[in-house]
C-alpha positions in Angstrom: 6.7 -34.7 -34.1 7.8 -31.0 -34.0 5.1 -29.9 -37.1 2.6 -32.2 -35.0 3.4 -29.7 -32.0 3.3 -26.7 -34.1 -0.2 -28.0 -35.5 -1.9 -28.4 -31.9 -0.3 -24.9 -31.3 -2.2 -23.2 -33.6 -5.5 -24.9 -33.7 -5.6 -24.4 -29.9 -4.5 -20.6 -30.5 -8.0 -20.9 -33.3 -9.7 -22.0 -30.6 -9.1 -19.4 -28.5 -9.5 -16.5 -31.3 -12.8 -17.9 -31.7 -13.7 -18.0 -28.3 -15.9 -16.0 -26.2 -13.9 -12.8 -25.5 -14.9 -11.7 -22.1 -14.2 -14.9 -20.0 -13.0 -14.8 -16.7 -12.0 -17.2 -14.3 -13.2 -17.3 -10.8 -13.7 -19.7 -7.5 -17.0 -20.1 -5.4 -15.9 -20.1 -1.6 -18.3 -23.3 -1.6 -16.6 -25.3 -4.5 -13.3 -27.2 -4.4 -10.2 -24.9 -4.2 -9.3 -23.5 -7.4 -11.9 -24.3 -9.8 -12.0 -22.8 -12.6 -15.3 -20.4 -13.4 -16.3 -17.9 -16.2 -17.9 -15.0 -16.7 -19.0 -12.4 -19.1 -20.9 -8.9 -19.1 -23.3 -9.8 -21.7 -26.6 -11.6 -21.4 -26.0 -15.3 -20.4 -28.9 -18.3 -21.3 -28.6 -19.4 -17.9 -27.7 -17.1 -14.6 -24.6 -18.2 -12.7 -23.6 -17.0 -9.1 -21.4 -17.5 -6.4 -22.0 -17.1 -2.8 -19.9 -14.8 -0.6 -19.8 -13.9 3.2 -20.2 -10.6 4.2 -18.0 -10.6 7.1 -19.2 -7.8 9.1 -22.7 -8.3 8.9 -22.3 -12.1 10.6 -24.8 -12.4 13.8 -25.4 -15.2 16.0 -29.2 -15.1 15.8 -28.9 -15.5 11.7 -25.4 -16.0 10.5 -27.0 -17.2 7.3 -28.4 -13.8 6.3 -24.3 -12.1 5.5 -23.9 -14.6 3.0 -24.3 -13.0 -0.3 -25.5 -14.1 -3.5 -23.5 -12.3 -6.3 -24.6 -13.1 -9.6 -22.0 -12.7 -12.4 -23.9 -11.0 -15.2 -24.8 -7.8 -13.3 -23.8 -4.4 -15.0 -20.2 -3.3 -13.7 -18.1 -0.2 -14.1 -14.8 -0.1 -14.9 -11.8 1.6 -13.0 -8.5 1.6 -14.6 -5.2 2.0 -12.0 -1.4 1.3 -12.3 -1.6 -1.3 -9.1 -4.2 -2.6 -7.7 -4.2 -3.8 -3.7 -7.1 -5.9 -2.5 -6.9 -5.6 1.6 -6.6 -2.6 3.6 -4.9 -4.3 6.3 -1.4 -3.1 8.1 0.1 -5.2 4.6 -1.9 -3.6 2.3 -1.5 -0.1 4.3 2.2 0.2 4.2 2.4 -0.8 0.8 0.0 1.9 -0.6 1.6 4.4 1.7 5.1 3.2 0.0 4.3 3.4 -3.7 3.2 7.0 -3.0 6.1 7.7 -1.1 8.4 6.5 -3.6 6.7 8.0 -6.4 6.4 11.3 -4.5 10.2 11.5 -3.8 11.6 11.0 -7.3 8.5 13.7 -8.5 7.8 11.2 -11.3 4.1 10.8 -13.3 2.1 9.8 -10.5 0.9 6.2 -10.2 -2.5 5.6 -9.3 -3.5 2.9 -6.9 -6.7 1.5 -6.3 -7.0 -0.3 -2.5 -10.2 -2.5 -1.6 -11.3 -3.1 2.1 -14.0 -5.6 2.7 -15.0 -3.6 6.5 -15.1 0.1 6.5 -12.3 0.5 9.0 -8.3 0.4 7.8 -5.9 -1.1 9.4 -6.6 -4.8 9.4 -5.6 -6.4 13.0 -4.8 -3.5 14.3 -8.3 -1.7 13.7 -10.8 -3.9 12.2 -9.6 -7.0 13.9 -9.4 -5.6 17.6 -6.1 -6.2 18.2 -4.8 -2.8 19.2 -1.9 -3.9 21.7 0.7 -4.4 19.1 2.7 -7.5 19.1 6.2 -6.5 18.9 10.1 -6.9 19.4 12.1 -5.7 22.7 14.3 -3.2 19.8 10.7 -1.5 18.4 11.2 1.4 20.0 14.4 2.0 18.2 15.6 -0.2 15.6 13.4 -3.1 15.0 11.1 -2.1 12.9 11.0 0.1 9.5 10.4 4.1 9.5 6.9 4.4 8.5 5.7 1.7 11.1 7.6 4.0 14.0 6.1 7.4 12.6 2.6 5.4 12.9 3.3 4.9 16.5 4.6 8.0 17.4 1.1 9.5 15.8 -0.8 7.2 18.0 0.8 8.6 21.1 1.4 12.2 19.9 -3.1 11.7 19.2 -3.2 11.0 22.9 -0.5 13.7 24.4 -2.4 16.3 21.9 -6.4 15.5 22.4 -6.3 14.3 26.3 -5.5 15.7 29.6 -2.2 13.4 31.2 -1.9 12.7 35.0 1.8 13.7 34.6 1.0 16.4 31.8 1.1 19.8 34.0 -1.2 22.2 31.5 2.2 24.9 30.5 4.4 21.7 29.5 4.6 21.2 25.9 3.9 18.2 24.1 7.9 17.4 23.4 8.9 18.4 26.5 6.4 15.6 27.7 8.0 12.7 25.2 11.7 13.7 26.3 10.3 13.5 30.1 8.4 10.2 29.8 10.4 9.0 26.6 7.2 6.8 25.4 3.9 7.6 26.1 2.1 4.5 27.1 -2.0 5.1 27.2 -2.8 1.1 28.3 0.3 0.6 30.1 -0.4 -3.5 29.0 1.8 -6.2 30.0 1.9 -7.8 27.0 3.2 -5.0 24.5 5.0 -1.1 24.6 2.2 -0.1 22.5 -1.5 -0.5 23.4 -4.6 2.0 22.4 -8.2 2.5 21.1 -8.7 1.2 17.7 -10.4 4.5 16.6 -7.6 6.2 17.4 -5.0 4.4 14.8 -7.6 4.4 11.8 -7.2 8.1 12.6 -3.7 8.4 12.4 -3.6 5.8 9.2 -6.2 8.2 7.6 -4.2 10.9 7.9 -0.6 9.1 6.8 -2.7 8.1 3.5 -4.4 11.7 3.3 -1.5 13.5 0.7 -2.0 9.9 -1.8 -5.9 10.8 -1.4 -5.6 14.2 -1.9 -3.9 14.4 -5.3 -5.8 11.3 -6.3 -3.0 9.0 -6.7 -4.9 6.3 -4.3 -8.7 5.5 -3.7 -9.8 3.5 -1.1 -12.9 1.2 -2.1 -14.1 0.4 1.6 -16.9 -2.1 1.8 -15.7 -4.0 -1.3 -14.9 -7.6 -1.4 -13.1 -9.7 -4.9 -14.8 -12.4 -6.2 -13.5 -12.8 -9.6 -10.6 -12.3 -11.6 -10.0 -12.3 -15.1 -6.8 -13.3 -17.1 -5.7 -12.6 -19.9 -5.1 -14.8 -22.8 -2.6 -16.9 -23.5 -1.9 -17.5 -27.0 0.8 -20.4 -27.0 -0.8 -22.7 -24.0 1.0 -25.7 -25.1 4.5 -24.1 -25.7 4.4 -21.8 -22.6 4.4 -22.9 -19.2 3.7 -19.3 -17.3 0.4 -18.3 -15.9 -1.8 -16.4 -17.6 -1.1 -13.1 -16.4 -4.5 -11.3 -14.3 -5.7 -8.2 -16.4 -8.4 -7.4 -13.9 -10.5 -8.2 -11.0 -14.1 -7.8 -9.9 -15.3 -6.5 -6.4 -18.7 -6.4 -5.1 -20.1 -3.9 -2.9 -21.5 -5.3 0.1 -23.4 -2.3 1.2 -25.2 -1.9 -2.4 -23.9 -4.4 -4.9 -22.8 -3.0 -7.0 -19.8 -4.6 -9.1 -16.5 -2.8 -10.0 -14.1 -4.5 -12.7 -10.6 -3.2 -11.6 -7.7 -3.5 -14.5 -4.3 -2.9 -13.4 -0.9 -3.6 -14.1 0.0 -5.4 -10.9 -1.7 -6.8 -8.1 -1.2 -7.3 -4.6 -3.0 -9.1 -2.4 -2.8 -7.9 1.2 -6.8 -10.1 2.1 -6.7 -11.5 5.8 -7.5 -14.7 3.7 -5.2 -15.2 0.6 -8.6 -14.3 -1.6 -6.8 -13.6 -4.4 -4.5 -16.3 -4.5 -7.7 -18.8 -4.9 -9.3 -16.3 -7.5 -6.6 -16.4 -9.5 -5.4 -20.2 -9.4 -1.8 -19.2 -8.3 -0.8 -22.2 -6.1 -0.8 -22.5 -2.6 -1.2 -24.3 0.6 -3.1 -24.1 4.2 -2.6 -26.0 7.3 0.3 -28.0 8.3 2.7 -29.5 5.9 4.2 -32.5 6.4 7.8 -33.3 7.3 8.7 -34.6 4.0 7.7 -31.6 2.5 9.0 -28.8 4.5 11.9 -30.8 6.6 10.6 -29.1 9.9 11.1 -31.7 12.3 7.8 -30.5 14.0 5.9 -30.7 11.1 3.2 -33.3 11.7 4.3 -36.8 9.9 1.3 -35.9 7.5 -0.1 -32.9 5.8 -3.3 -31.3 7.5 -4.6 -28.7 5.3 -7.4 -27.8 7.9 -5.3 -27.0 11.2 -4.9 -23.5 10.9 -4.0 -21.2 13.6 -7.5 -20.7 15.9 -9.2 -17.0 14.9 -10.5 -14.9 17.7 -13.3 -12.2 18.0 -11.6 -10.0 20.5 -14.4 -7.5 22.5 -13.4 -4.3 24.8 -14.7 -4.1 28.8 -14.8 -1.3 30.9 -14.1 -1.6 34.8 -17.0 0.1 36.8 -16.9 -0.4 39.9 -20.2 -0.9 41.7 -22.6 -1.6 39.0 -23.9 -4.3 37.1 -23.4 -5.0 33.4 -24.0 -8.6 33.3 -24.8 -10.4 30.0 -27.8 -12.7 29.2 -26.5 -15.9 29.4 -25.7 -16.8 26.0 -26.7 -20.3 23.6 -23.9 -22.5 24.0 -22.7 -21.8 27.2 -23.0 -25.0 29.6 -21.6 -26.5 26.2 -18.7 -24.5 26.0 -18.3 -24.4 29.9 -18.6 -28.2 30.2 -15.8 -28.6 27.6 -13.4 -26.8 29.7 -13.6 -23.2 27.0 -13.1 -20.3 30.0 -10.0 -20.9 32.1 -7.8 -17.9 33.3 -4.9 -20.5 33.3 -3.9 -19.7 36.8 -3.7 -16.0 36.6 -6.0 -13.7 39.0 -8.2 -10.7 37.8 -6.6 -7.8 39.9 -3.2 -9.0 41.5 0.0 -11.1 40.3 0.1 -15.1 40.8 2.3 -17.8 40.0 2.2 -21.6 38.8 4.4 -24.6 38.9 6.1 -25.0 35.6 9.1 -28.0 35.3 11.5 -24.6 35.5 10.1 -23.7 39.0 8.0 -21.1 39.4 6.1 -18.7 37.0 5.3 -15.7 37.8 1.9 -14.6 36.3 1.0 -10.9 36.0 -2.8 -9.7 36.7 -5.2 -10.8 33.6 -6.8 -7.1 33.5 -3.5 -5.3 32.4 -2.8 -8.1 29.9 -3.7 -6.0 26.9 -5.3 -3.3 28.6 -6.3 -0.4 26.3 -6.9 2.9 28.9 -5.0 2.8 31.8 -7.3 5.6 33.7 -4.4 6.5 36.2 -1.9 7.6 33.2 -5.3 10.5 32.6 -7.1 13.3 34.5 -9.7 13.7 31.4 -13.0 13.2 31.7 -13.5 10.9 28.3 -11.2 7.7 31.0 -12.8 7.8 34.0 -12.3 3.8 34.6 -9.9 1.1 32.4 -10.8 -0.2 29.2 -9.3 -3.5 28.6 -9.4 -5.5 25.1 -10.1 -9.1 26.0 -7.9 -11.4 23.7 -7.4 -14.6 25.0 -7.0 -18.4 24.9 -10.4 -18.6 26.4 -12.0 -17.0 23.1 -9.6 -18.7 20.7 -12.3 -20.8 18.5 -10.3 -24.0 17.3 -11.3 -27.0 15.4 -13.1 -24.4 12.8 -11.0 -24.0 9.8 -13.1 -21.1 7.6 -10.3 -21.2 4.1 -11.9 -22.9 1.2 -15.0 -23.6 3.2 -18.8 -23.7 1.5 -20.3 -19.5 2.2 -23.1 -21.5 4.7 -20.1 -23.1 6.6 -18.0 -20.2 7.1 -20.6 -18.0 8.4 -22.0 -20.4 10.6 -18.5 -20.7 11.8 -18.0 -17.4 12.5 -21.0 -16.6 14.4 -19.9 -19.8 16.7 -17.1 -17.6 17.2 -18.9 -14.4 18.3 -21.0 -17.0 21.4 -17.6 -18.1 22.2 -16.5 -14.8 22.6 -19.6 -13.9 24.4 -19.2 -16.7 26.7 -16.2 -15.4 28.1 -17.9 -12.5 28.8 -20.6 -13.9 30.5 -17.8 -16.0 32.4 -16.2 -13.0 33.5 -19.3 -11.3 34.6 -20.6 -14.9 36.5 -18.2 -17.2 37.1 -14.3 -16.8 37.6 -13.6 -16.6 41.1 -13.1 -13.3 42.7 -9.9 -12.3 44.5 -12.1 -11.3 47.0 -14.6 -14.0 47.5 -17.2 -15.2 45.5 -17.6 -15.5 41.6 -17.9 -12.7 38.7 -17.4 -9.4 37.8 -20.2 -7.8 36.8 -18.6 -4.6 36.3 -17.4 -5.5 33.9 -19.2 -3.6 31.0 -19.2 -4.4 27.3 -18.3 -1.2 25.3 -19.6 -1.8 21.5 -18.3 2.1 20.6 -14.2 0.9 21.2 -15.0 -1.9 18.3 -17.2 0.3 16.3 -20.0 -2.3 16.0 -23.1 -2.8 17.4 -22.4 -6.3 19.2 -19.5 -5.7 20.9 -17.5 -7.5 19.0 -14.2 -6.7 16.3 -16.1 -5.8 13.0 -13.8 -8.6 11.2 -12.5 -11.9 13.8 -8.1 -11.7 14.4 -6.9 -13.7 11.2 -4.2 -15.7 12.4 -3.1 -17.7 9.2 -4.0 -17.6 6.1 -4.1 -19.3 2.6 0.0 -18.9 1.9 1.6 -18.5 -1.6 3.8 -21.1 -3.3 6.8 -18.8 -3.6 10.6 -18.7 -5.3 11.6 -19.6 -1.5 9.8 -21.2 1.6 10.7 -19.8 5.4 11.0 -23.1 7.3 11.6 -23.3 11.0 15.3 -24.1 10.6 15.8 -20.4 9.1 14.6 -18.7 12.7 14.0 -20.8 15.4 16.8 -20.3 18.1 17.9 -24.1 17.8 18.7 -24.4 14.9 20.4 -21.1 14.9 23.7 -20.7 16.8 24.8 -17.0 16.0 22.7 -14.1 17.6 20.9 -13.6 14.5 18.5 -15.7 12.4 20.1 -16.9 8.8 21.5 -14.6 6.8 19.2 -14.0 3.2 21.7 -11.9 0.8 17.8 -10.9 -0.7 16.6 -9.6 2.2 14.1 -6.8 2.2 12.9 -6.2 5.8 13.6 -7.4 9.3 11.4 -9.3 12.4 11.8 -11.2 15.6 8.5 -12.4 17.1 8.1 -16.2 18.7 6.4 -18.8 16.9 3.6 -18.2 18.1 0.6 -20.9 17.5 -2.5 -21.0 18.6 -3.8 -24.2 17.5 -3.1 -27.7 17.6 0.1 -28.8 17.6 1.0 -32.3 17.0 3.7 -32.2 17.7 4.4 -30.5 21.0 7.6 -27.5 20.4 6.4 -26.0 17.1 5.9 -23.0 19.3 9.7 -21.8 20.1 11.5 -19.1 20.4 13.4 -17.4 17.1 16.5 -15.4 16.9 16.1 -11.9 14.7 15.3 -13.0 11.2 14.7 -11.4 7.9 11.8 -11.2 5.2 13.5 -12.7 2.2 12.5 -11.1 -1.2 12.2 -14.7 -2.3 9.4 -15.6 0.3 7.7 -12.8 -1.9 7.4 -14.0 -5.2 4.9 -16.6 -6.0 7.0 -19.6 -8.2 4.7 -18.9 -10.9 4.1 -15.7 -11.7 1.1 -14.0 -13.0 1.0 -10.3 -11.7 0.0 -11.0 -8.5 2.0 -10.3 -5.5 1.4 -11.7 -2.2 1.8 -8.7 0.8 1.1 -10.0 4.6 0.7 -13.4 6.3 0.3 -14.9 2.8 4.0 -15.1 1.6 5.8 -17.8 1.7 6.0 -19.0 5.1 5.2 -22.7 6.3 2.2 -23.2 9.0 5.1 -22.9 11.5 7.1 -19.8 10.8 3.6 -18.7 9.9 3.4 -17.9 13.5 6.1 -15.5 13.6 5.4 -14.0 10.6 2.0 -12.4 10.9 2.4 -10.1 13.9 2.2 -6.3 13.4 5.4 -4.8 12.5 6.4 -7.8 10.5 3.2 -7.7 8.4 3.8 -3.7 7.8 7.2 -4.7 7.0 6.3 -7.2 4.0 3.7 -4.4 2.9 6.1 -2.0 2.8 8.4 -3.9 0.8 5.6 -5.5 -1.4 4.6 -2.0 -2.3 8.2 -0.8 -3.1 8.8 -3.9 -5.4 5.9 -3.0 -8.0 6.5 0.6 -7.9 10.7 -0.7 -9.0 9.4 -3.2 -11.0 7.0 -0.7 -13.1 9.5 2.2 -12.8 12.6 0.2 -14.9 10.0 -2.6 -16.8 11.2 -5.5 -15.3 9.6 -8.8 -13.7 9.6 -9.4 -9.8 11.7 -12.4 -11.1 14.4 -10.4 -12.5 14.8 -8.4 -9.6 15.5 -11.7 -7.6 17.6 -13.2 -10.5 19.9 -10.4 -11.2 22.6 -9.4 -8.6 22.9 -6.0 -9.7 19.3 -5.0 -10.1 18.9 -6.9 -6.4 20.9 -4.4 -4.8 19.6 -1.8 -6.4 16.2 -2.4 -5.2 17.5 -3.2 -1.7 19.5 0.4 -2.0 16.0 2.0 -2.6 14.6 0.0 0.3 17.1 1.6 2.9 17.4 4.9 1.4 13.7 5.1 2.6 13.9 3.6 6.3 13.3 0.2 5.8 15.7 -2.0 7.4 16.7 -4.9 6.0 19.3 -6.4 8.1 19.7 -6.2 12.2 21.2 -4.1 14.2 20.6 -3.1 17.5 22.1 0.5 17.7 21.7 1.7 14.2 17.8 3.3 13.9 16.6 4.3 10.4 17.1 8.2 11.4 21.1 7.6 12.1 23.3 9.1 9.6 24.7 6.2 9.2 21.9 3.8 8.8 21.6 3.3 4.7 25.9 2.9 5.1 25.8 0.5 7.7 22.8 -1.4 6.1 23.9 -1.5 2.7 27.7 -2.7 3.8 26.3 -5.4 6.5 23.5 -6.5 3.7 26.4 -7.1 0.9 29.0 -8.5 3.1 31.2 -6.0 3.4 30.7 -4.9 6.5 28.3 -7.1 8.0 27.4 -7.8 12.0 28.8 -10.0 14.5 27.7 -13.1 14.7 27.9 -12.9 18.7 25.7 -9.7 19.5 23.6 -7.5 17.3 25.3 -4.3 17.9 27.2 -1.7 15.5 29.0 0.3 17.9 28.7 3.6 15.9 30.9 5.5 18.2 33.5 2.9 18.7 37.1 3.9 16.9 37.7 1.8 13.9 41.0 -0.3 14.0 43.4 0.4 10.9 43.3 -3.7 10.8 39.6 -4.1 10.7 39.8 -0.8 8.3 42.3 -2.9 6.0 40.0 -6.0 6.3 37.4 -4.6 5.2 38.7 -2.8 2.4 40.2 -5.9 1.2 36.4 -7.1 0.2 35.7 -4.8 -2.1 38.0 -6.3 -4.9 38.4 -9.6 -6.4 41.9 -9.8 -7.6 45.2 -9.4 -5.6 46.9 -7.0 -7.6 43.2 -5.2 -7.7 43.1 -5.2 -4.4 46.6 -4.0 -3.7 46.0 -0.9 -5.6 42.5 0.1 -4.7 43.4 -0.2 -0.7 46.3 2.0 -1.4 44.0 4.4 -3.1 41.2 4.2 -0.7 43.7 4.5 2.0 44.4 7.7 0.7 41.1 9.2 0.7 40.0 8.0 3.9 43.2 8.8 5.8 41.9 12.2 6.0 40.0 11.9 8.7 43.0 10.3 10.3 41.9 6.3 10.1 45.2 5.0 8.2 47.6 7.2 9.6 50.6 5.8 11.5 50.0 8.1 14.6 46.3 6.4 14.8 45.4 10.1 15.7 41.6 11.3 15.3 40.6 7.5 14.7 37.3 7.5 12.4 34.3 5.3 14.7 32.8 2.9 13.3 29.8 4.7 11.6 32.2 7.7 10.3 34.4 5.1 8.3 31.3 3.4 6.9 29.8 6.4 5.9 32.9 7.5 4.1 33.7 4.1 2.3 29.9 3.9 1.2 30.2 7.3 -0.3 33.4 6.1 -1.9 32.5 2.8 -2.9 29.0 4.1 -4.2 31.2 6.9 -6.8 33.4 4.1 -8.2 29.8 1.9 -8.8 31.3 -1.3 -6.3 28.6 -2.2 -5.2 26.2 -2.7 -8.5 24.0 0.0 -8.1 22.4 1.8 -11.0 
């Protein structure tokens, strides 16, 4: 049997010796998922092509004409880059700006990183996608999301307090001056997040946070590009090895011209608003609902639905003038969409609060207008914001039912474009129909602003992705890991492999069949494991395409949280092509874990939560890296720290005790640590000069760190 074995094992290496060298493997968007294609730069018998949508060039009059033709035996050039990252989303952003980061800091032989956008805008939902009031946490501000995610808002309200005239700016105050005064500058002053702005102005300030990486030519940005192939390389023992093939490289077409670029690289992330690369590539994974039986979610539906996914949106920006008339033609569809009950404002007025019955009592409702208003003209005396701008994101242009992921080319444009008349619809709804606070029906001053979206519609040049196609990965988030009720403490469960941190609801906008999947979640964490596809072929997944399930899909993909998974994304190729090792290894290895989590905190990301420790404290990487290892971790009752509280000797002794695994170990090293730290007073029998809280972790990191306790390199 075994030289029968050995036998097949070499014929079917012959096989593949003999073969045709330059085969790919690729997947129409019309075919079944994860079929397997070839393709090869020579002169072919017979043509073969795939179809592709051009997302940005969908209109409602011919959604047919963005879908592409690309024909696989066109000329390409070659680019060669250390990591390549297809999608230049808020994921695929962070993790770019990370690698160079990282490889900037420890002054080493620069990597060079090749990022693909399929629009010509960066920033993914918060640009392209129209989505510009960020979905956030209540602790944003300070300590609930990473460093680089804060520095990007700050620029977007130091762009504002530096390029526009402020009500409340006198002209001889200076711009710091203004922050201390107004603490956060707030230019839609929204209801619905602390952050809310043009989208023009963030793919500014992302521009320039990605500008040194361009500049020394460490990154290139390949905007208007879209995969549609990838290659692998070959695998010379099929029968004896069970791994993936692992990618070597992966064609893009240019939608403006196309032209076709081969892209080989060591690693790959895929940071697409779809999961493209995950189908491309045949590494497993799943859409829609799951079933109960395979996730344990007890709202999971009873049966798998691989076509409910989360509803996508084409969000549009109006502008309030007062006294004209802006009104829309009245759009196909719209006695439809009308008839079916589409437009509704829920019970909330245009202008003024309201309130509905709910089986609590009473809701209050806060005016529809300011909901994710973009300008609030009051907060300016500048004559760019005479009047409002408000970004109009809501249930009413939610498109459900249309499921685009693994979808023929003809099906998912025609989708879309039913998406943009939905959207339009609203408007016209707006301008015709909703009842007026103050009599009658419509607003038709409400005027459509095509310039805030960058398109010539109206409309976001790519529609607000809401789930995605999501990895198979070394761990699955399920609903029991977040959601409040299954969760007693004040945080979320506690991964030891955490690398990052979030708290959004479950938030899904969709069908639900069972009613609850949307709940509230206690502070979680981003689990390197969620990361890590089971099978691993070089490809990493870096935004709402990690391992989540449909449900904790929808507290997963928000804003900070995707940055967040970027950012660690991108610092987990740079480690893992720094010291040679796998992804795999890194989760695998205790030692190697922490290391990697050490280089995650030493460079603002945090990974665990805390409510009073931001990433500029001095003690922030002490705190993290004690709480993350167990040595010093949170209580399970609040989320706070309390730097400036006085340690105890007894919780000083306590936690000493931790650090060594033997009695007589233990015995010794307190006494010696003891020593050292009663300097400042913390052992001493007079309790004088008590170290706080943050001193004394500061101080037994530094110590613990020299003697190498904690497995770090």
């Amino acid at each position: 049997m075994r030289r029968f074995i050995v036998l097949l094992n070499t014929l079917s290496c012959l096989l593949i010796i003999f073969a045709p060298f330059n085969k790919v493997e690729a997947q129409t968007q019309s075919s079944v998922k994860n079929q397997k294609k070839s393709m090869s730069s020579k002169k072919q018998e017979e043509k073969r092509s795939i179809e592709l949508v051009d997302i940005s060039s969908i209109k409602v009059e011919n959604p047919h004409a963005a879908v592409k033709t690309i024909e696989f035996d066109r000329p390409y050039k070659t680019i060669k880059c250390d990591i390549f990252i297809a999608g230049g989303g808020l994921g695929g952003v962070a993790a770019a700006l990370k690698i160079w980061q990282l490889n900037n800091k420890e002054s080493a032989k620069p990597l060079h990183v090749v990022l693909s956008e399929e629009t010509d805008w960066l920033g993914g939902q918060a640009t392209a996608q129209g989505v510009s009031a960020l979905d956030e946490n209540s602790l944003v501000e300070t300590t609930g999301c990473t460093d680089n995610y804060q520095k990007f808002r700050h620029a977007i309200r130091n762009n504002y307090a530096s390029n526009y005239r402020l009500a409340r700016q006198p002209s001889n105050v200076q711009l710091s001056e203004l922050l201390n005064k107004d603490k956060y500058l707030y230019p839609g002053n929204c209801w619905v997040s602390r952050l809310s702005f043009e989208p023009k102005v963030a793919l500014a300030e992302l521009d320039t946070m990605l500008s040194p990486a361009l500049s020394n030519s460490s990154l290139k940005v390949l905007y208007r590009h879209k995969p549609f192939a990838v290659k692998n390389r070959r695998n010379f023992f099929p029968l004896i090895s069970n791994k993936h093939a692992p990618i070597k490289s992966i064609y893009l077409v240019n939608l403006d011209t196309d032209e076709h670029i081969c892209v080989r690289a060591k690693l790959f992330i895929d940071a697409t608003e779809f999961g493209d690369l995950l189908a491309l590539s045949n590494t497993p994974y799943k859409t829609g609902a799951e079933s109960q039986e395979q996730t344990g979610e007890s709202h999971a539906p009873e049966k798998a639905d691989p076509d409910n996914v989360q509803d996508f949106t084409y969000p549009f920006a109006l502008e309030l003038r007062p006294g004209e008339n802006h009104t829309v033609n009245k759009p196909p569809l719209y006695d439809d969409l009308l008839q079916r009950g589409q437009f509704s404002f829920d019970g909330f007025q245009m202008f003024t609060e309201s309130s509905r019955d709910t089986p609590e009592g009473k809701q209050k409702l806060r005016p529809f207008w300011t909901y994710r208003r973009l300008i609030d003209a009051s907060y300016f005396i500048d004559h760019n914001y005479p009047n409002d701008i408000a970004m109009i994101n809501w249930s009413s242009n939610d498109v459900r039912g249309k499921n685009i992921i693994d979808k023929p080319a003809q099906t998912q444009a025609e989708y879309l474009a039913f998406g943009k008349l939905v959207s339009l619809g609203f408007l016209y709804w707006l301008q015709t129909e909703v009842p007026r606070e103050d009599g009658g029906k419509g607003y038709p001053e409400l005027a459509l602003r095509p310039d805030i979206m960058g398109t010539l519609d109206g409309f976001s040049k790519h529609p607000y992705i809401r789930e995605s196609r999501r990895a198979e990965t070394k761990y699955t988030i399920v609903e029991q890991d977040i959601a409040s009720t299954f969760n007693s403490e004040r945080r979320a469960k506690n991964f030891t492999d955490s690398v990052g941190i979030g708290l959004y609801p479950i938030d899904i906008h969709g069908h639900e069949e069972i009613p609850g999947a949307g709940q509230a979640t206690k502070p979680f964490q981003i689990p390197l494991g969620s990361l890590i596809p089971q099978n691993f072929n070089g490809l990493l997944p870096a935004c709402k395409n990690i391992g989540v399930t449909h449900i904790t899909n929808g507290a997963y993909r928000l804003h900070p949280i995707e940055w967040a998974i970027g950012e660690a994304q991108g610092a987990l190729t740079y480690y893992c092509l720094k010291h040679k090792v796998r992804p795999e290894y890194v989760l695998a290895n205790l030692t190697t874990l922490r290391h990697f989590q050490h280089t995650l905190i030493e460079t603002g990301v945090p990974i665990y939560w805390f409510s009073d420790i931001a990433p500029e404290h001095p003690a922030f990487i002490a705190a993290q890296y004690l709480a993350i290892t167990g040595i010093m971790p949170g209580d399970g009752k609040h989320l706070h720290f309390y730097p400036d509280k006085p340690i105890s000797p007894g919780d000083a002794l306590f936690t000493l005790a931790k650090l060594f695994p033997d009695e007589q170990a233990k015995i010794r090293g307190i006494e010696k640590m003891a020593i050292e730290i009663s300097e400042n007073g913390v052992m001493s029998k007079e309790n004088t000069a008590l170290l706080t809280r943050a001193q004394f972790a500061i101080r037994l990191y530094s110590i613990a760190q020299s003697k190498n306790l904690f497995g770090t390199q």
